[in-house]
N, C-alpha and C positions, 0 to 999 in steps of 0.2 A: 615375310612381309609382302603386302601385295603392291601393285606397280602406283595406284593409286595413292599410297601410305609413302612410297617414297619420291615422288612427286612434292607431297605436300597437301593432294586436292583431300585428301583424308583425315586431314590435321588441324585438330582446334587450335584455333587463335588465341591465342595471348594476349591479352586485354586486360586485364583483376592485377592488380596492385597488392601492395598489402593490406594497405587500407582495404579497399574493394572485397578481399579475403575473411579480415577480421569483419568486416560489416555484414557480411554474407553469413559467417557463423551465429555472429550475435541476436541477426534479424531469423536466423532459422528458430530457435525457442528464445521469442521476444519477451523479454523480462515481463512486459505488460501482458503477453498471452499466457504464461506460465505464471503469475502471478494471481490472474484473475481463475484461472482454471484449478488450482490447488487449494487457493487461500481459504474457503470457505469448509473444502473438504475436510483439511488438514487439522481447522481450531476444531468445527464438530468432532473430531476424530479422536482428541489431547487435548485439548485445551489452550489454552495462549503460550506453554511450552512448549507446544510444538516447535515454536522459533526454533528453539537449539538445533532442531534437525537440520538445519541449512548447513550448519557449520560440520558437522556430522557428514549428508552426502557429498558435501562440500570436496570436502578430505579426502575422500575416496573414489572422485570421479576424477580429483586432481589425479591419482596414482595413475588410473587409466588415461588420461591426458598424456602423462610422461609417458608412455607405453605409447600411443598414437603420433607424440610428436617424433621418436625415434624411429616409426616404422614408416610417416610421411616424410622424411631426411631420406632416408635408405630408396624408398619409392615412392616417388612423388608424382603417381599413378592414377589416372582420372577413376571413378569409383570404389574408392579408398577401401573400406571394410573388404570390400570382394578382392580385391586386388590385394592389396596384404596376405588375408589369411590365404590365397592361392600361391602366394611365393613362399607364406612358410611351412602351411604342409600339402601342398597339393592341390590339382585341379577339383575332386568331388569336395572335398573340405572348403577348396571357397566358393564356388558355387554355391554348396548350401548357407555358408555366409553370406553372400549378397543377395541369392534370394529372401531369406528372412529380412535382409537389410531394405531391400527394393520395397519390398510390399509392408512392410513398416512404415515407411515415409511416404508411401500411396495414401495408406489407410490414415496416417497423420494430418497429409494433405486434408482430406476431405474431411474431417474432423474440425482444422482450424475454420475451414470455411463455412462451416453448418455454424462451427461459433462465431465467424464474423455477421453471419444472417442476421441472429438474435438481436446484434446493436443495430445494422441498421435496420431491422423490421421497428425497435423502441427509437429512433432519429427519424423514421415515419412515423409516428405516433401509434403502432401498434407493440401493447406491452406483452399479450401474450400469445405469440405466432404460435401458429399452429405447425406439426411437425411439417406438412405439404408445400407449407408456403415458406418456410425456412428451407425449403428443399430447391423450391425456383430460384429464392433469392442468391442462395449459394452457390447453382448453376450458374449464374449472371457473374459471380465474383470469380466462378472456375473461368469462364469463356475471357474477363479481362484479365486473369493474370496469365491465362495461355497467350493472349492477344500480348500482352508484355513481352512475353516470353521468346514470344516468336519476333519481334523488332530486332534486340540485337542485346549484348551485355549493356550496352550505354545506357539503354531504357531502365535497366534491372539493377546497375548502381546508383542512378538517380534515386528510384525509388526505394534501395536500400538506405540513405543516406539520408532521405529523409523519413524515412521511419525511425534512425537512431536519433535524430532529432523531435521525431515523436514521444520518444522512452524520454530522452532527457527531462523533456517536458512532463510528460503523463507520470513518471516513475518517480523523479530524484527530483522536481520542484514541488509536485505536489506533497510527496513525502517531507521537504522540509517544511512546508508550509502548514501541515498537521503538527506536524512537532513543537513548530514554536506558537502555533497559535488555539493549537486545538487539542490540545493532551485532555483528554478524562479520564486517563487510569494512570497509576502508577506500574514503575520500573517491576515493580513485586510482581506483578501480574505473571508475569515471566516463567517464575518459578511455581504458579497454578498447576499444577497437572492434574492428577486423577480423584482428590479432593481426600476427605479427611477418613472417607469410607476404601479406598485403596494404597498397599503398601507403594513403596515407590518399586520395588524391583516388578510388582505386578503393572504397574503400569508401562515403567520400560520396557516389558515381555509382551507386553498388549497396546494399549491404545498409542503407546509412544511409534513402536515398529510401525501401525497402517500410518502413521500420519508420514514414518519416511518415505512409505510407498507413496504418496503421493507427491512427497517434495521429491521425489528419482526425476517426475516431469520436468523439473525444471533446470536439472543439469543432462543434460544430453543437449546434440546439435553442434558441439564446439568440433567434432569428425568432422563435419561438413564440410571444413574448408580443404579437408582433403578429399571429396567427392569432384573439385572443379579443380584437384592439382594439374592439369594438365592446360590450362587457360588462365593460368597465374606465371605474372613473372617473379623469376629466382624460387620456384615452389623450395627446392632445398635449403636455403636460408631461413625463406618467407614463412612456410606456413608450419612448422614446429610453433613461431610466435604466434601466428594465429589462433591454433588450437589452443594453445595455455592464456593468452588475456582475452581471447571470448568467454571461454568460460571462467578466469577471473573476474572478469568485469561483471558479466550476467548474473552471477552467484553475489557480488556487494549490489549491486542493483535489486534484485530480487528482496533479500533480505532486509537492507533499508526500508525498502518500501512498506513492508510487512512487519517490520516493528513500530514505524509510523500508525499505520490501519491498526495494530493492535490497541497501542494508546491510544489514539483515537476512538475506540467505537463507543460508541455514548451508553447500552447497555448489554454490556458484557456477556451478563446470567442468560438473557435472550439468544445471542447468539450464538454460545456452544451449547445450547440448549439445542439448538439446532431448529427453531422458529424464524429466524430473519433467513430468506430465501438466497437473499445476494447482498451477504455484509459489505464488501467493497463500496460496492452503487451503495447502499444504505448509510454506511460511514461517511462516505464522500458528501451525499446529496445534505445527509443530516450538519456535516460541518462547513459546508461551503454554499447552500442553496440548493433549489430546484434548475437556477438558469444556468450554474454552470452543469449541468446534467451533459445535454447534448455535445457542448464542446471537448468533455471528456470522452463521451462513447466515440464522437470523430476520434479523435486518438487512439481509443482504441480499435477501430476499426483498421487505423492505417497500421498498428502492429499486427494486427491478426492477419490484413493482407500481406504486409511485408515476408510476414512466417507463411503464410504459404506460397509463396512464391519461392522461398530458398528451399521450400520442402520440394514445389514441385524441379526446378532447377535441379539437386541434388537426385531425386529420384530420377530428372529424364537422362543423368549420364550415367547413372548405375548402369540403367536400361542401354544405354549406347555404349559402354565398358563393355559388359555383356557381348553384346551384336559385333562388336567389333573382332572379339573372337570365336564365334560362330558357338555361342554359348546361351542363344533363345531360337523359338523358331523366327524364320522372315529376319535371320540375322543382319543378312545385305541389305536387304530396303532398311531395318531400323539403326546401322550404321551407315550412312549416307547424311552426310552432311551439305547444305543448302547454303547458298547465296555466297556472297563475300564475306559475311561472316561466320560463316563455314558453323551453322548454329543445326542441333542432330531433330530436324523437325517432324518429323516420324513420332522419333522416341516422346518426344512432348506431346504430342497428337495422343501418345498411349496413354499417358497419365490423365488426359482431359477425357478419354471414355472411359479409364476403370475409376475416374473420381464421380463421373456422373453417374456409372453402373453403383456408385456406393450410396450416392442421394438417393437416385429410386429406390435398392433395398434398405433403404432409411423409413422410407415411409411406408413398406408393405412387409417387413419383417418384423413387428412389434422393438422393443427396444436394441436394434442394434446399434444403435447409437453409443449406448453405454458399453455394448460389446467392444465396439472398435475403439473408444477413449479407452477402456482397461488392458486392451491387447495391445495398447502404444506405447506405451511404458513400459509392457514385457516383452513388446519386441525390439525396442533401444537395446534394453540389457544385455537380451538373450545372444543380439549380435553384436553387442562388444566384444562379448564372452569368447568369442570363435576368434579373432587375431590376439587377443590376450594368453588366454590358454596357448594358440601357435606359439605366439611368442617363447613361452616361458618353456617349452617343449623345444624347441629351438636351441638358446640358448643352452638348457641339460644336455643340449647333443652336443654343446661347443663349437655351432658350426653358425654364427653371427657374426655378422659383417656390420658395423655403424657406418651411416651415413655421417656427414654436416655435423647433424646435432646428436651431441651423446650424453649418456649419465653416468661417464666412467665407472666405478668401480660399484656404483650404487645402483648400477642398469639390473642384473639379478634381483636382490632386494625388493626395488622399486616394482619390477614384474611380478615376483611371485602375491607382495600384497594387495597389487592390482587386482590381480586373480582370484585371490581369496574374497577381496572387496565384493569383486563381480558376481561371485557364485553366491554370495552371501547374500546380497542386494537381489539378484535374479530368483533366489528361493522365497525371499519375502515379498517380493510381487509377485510369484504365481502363488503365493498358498493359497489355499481355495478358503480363506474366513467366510464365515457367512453375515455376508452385510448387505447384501440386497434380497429383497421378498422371492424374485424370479431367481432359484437357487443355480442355473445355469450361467447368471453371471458373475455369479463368485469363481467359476471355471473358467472365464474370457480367454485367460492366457493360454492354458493347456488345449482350448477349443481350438484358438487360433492356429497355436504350435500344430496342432495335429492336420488340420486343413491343409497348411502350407507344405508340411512335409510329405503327406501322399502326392499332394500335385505336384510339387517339385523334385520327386524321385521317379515320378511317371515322365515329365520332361527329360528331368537329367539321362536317365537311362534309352531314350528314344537320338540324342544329340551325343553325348560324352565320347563319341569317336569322334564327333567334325568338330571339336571344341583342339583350337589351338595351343601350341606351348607356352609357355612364362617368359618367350623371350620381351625384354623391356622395347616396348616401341621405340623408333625410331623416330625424333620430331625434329623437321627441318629446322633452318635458321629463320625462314623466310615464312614458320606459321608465327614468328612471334611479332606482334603488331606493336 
């Protein structure tokens, strides 16, 4: 530990509550951004059965929940994923864990922001932006949520908190407000799937599996709150809760809303037809007006900024976990912490140029756009899969220590289905189906995968001697505010 580290001048503040914690999760995949970004995939995909799927991924992120919340107990470690699987089987093992995890939640980042452009370029009256000018506008949302960013945590649970206050609104009043006012389909609809021309096992082996690949988007993010464990107080009590009623909560959120939109949509046949462009907007405008148009995309807006904000937040301490143990290059400059609130300004300086380096290859790389939404979802997975797997390798060695919170006798069990869950879930977002014309993005994940591991074996192997040991930091009394 260096002289600065036990000082304290090296030592994030503690400022995140619980609340602060679960808000911080919840606003990272905002029911409203994961709703509006699956929903339309999901029914072209299956049909209005799709629903089921919720409860389905539901089930099985819960297992990996339980597995995160016993591994944030044990280490309540600032960039969680990396930091776990490093303490359960080694420094190269999480390294390539939190790299995958890091540039996940980059490419995430800049994703939600390309999707927050779209609403407001249609809240300026323009309906169909062009890739260039969805590209500035999302520069503009990158430059203020770094601008946030950079102020202090107070700016960033404000703004958390009132983005949950956006969901409540945007998600669960409009949802009830379909429901009682505006049903045009029946409960039956439910049970639609692949129609009278396919068996049902053909369809749960086909159209039902892609529609779960795309509801995976909307349970990931509940880790999160173990990315900012080290700037939460009581993390060892604290954020086990966290992780399990974020993504409790986001998962009834989510689903509500989207049984709502189902019975609501005025014609059906059209839209797994796959001719209505944006059911949601279409549903909505058709049952409630054209003038509530705008005041709904505001909402949306301010979820999609809230999620990227907890994406960018989350990525800049992976990136400062990292530096902190001389485990990137320019480790010292990107672990130095600024001002009184001791906030890693560097590290967030780096996500605002490889999220702008991602806009411009947005506009001059033909559709990478779709590239990086299909590789965000298989890089969630891929890096659960690495403290999971530790995990339950661990455990077979008999050499687990519980924290705080434990699953007595059910903690094997609960691991090994986790892991099964995972692999299972991770092989059915990468399989390469062919469902887009450009056959190379039916490959997103495996392209992605491969990118990321040359360049991070070329890193790893140039640093892996000045990368520090597992000893658990040291944090003063006096970093907790």
């Amino acid at each position: 530990m260096s002289a600065s580290d036990a000082n304290g001048a090296n030592v994030l503040r503690r400022e995140f509550s619980l609340w602060s914690a679960f808000a911080f999760a919840f606003a990272f995949i905002s029911p409203i951004v994961a709703l509006y970004g699956i929903f339309g995939l999901a029914l072209a995909a299956a049909g209005p059965s799709f629903w089921w799927g919720f409860g389905l991924v539901f089930a099985g992120q819960f297992l990996v929940a339980l597995v995160f919340a016993v591994l944030v107990s044990r280490w309540p470690l600032e960039g969680s994923i990396y930091q776990w699987s490093r303490r359960l089987l080694g420094t190269t093992y999480g390294w390539l864990a939190g790299w995958v995890y890091m540039w996940t939640l980059v490419i995430a980042m800049a994703t939600v922001a390309l999707g927050a452009a779209g609403f407001v370029a249609n809240i300026a009256g323009v309906e169909a932006p062009s890739g260039g000018l969805r590209a500035v506008i999302a520069l503009f949302i990158l430059i203020g949520g770094t601008a946030i960013n950079l102020i202090g945590r107070g700016a960033l649970k404000i703004f958390m908190t009132a983005s949950i206050v956006a969901e409540v609104i945007g998600s669960l009043g409009l949802g009830t407000w379909l429901l009682l006012f505006h049903r045009q389909n029946s409960i039956s609809v439910l049970f639609d799937g692949g129609g009278t021309d396919m068996s049902t096992w053909a369809y749960l082996n086909g159209p039902f599996l892609l529609a779960v690949v795309f509801i995976g988007f909307s349970f990931v993010g509940f880790e999160s709150a173990g990315a900012i464990a080290e700037e939460v107080h009581e993390p060892q009590r604290d954020l086990p809760k966290a992780v399990l009623f974020s993504l409790s909560f986001i998962a009834l959120v989510v689903a509500y809303s989207s049984l709502a939109i189902i019975l609501a949509i005025p014609d059906l046949d059209a839209v797994t037809a796959g001719t209505v462009a944006d059911p949601v907007y279409e549903t909505l405008t058709t049952a409630l007006g054209h003038g509530i148009a705008k005041p709904v995309e505001m909402l949306f807006v301010i979820g999609f900024v809230a999620s990227f904000l907890a994406l960018q937040t989350s990525a800049s301490r992976v990136i400062w976990a990292y530096a902190r143990d001389g485990a990137l290059p320019g480790a010292t400059a990107l672990a130095r912490l600024s001002g009184t609130a001791r906030i890693p300004v560097l590290a967030i300086l780096v996500t605002t140029v490889a999220g702008g380096a991602l806009f411009l290859l947005s506009t001059v790389a033909g559709d990478i756009y779709s590239l990086m939404v299909n590789f965000t979802t298989g890089g969630f997975y891929l890096a659960f899969l690495f403290p999971v797997i530790g995990f339950v390798v661990v455990l077979a060695r008999r050499k687990w220590t519980d924290g705080k919170f434990s699953l007595g006798k059910a903690t094997a069990p609960v691991a090994v289905a986790a892991a099964v869950w995972a692999v299972l879930q991770m092989l059915n977002i990468s399989w390469p189906r062919a469902v887009y014309e450009q056959r190379y993005l039916d490959w997103s994940v495996w392209i992605g995968v491969a990118v990321l591991l040359v360049v991070g074996l070329a890193i790893l192997l140039g640093l892996r001697r000045r990368i520090v040991g597992t000893e658990v930091p040291v944090e003063p009394e006096s970093a907790d505010a």
